[in-house]
N, C-alpha and C positions, 0 to 999 in steps of 0.2 A: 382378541384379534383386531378389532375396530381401534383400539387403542395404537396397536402395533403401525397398523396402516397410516392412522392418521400421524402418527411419526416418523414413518416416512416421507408422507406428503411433504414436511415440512424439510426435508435435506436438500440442501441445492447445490446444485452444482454437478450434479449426479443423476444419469438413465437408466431406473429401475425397470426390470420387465416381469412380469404376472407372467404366465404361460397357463393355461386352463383348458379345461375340456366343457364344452357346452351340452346339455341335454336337451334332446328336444321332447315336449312338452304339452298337453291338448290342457284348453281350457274348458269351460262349464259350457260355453258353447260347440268344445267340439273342433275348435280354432286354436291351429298350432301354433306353437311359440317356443323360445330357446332361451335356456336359463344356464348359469353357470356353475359349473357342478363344482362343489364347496362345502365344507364344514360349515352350519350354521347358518342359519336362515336368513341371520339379521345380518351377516357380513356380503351374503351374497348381492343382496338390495342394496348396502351403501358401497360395496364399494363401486361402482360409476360413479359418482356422486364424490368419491374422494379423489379420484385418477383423474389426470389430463385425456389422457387418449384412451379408449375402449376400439381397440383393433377385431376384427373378426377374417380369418383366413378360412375363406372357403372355395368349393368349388363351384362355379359357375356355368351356366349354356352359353353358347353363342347362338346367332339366328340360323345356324344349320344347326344344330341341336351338340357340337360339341362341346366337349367341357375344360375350361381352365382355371387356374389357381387366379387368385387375388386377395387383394385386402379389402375390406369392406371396411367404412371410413365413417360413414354421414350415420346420424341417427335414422334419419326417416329415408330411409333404403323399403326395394319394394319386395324384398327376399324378408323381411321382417331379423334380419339376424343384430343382435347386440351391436353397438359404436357408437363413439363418440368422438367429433372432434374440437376440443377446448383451444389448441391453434391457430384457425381461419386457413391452413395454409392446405391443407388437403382434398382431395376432390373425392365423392363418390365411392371409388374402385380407384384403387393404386396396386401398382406394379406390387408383387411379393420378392420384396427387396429391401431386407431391412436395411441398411447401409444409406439406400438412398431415399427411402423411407424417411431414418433420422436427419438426413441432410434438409431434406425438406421441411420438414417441423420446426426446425431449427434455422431456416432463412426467411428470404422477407416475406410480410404479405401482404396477400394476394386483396387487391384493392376491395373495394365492398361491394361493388356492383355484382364483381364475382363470384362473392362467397354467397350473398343475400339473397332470396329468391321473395320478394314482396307481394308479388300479384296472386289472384287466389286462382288456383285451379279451373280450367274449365267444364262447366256442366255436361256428364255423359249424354248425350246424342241417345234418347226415348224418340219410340216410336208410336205415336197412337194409333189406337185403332178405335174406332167407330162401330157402334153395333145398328 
């Protein structure tokens, strides 16, 4: 299977699509996570690692608590779900549109400042208390 994959990696010219079903998943602590459901163990691990883009279509809240469709894009997303993007050209959440989807992937990009996020997180706001 590994074998298969990585010969496809190598065809160009050509928009291959995977389509999968994810399982979701608890770890040793209890801490969920999403894997993709697959023959073989060792294929499920590399293939991100072989693909350009790792898309995840899921449903989402908004800040009233309804839910919509999108693509899930950025590796470090805070729904913890699978992606990858090897283009620079994609943001976060994109529309669920493949059409323009691939338009996107496939035009310019998007300068560095915007892709990159360099500065490191800011420290949660702890509260002491005093005994």
């Amino acid at each position: 299977m590994i074998g298969w994959l990585t010969h496809i990696q190598h065809t160009r010219n050509k928009n291959i699509w995977f389509v999968g079903i994810l399982n979701k998943l608890m770890d040793d602590f209890n801490r969920p996570y999403f894997a993709l459901q697959l023959e073989g163990s060792k294929t499920g691990l590399e293939l991100p690692g072989i693909v350009d883009q790792v898309i995840t279509m899921a449903e989402l809240p908004t800040e009233t608590g309804q839910l919509f469709r999108a693509f899930i894009c950025h590796t470090l997303n805070p729904w913890g779900f699978p992606a990858k993007d090897r283009s620079g050209r994609l943001t976060m959440v994109e529309e669920p549109h493949l059409g323009r989807l691939m338009t996107k992937i496939s035009g310019p990009v998007r300068p560095i400042a915007e892709r990159l996020e360099y500065g490191q997180p800011a420290p949660a706001e702890t509260t002491a208390t005093s005994n």
